[in-house]
N, C-alpha and C positions, 0 to 999 in steps of 0.2 A: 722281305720275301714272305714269312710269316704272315706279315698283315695284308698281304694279297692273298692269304690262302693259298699257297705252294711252297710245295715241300720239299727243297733239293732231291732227297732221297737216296745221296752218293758226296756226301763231305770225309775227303780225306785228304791227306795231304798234298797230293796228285792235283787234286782238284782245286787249290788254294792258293793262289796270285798274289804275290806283292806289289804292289803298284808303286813306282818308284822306289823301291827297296826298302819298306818301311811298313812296320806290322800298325802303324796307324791306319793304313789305307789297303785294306784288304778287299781281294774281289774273286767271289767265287766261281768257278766254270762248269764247264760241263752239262747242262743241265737235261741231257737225254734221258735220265731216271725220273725227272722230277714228274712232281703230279699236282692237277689243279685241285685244290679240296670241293672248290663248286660245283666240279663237274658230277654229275648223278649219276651220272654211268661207272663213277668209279668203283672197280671190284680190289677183292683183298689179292694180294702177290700170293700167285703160288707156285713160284720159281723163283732163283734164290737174288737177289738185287743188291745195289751196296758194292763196297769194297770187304772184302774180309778183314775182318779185325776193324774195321772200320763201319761197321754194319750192325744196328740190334739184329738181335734171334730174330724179332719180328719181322726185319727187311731179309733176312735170308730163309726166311720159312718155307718148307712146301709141305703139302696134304700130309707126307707119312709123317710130319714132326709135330704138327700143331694141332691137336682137338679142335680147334676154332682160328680161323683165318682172321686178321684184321687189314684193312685196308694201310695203304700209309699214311702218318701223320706225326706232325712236328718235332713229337717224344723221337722218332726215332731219329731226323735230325740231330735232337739235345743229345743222345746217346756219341753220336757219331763226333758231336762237338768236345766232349769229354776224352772219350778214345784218339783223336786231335792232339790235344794238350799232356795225354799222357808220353803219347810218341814223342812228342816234344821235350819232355822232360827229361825222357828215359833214351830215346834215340833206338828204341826196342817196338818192334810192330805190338798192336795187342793182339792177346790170345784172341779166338774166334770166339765170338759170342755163343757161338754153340757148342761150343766145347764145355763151357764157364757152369762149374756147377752151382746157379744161382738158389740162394735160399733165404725165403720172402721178398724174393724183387731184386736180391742184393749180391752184390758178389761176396763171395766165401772171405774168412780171415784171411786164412792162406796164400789166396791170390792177391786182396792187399795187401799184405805184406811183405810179398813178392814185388808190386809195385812202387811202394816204400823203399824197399833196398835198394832197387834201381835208380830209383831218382838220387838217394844219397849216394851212392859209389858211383852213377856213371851221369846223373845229373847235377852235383855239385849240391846240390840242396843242404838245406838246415834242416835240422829235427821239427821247426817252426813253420820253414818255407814248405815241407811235408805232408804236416799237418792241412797246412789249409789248402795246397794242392789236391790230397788227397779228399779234402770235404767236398769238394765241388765234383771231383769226380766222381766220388760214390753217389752227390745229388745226380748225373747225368748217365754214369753206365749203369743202367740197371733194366733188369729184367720185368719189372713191373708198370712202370711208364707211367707213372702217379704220382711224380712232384708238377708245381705249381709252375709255370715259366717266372714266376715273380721272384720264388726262392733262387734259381740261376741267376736270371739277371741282376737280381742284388744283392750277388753274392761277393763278399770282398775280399780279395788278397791282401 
């Protein structure tokens, strides 16, 4: 999808198909949000898009939140893939990204370590299986949209 330059703009669980009941063969829906990056006409959202909790700040932005509008683009995808995998974990919606007092790009100790505890009490997780849950997710929610797609994708569990 990416490499055609489109951007779901709405991955959340709702949105996420098993294809024969098997997380090898996933297929995503929905694609009323999405946006084409080639198109030139495209302007930044400013009304609020996404699923909550499931949406960066910058998919749910409008005029009185943001100094500067940015159009959609794939980070906020990576974001929405991350916030995915937590609900998965944890079986817990995420907090709204606008609620999330980010600071430099990142979510607070607090609220990881909120995420942390869920995964272990109501996701079964290790202290181990935590950790590297939690690295990828801090690569993918974040407020500042400036990891690499290379560091996700070759990220290892």
């Amino acid at each position: 999808m990416h490499d055609k330059n489109v951007v779901h703009c709405d991955i959340s669980p709702g949105n996420i198909l098993l294809k024969d009941n098997s997380l090898n063969n996933i297929v995503l829906s929905d694609f009323s949000a999405a946006e084409n990056l080639n198109d030139t006409a495209q302007t930044p959202y400013t009304t609020a898009s996404g699923t909550d909790g499931f949406a960066s700040r910058r998919m749910r932005n409008n005029e009185s939140r943001y100094e500067e509008l940015y159009p959609a683009d794939k980070y906020s995808d990576y974001y929405s893939i991350g916030a995915v995998l937590l609900f998965m974990l944890t079986g817990e919606y995420p907090e709204s990204s606008e609620s999330i007092q980010w600071t430099g790009g990142r979510a607070p100790e607090l609220t990881v370590a909120e995420w942390r505890k869920a995964m272990e009490e109501k996701g079964g997780l290790t202290k181990e299986e935590c950790d590297k849950a939690i690295g990828f997710i801090e690569l993918t929610v974040r407020d500042d949209m400036t990891v690499q797609p290379e560091k996700i994708f070759d990220y290892a569990f």
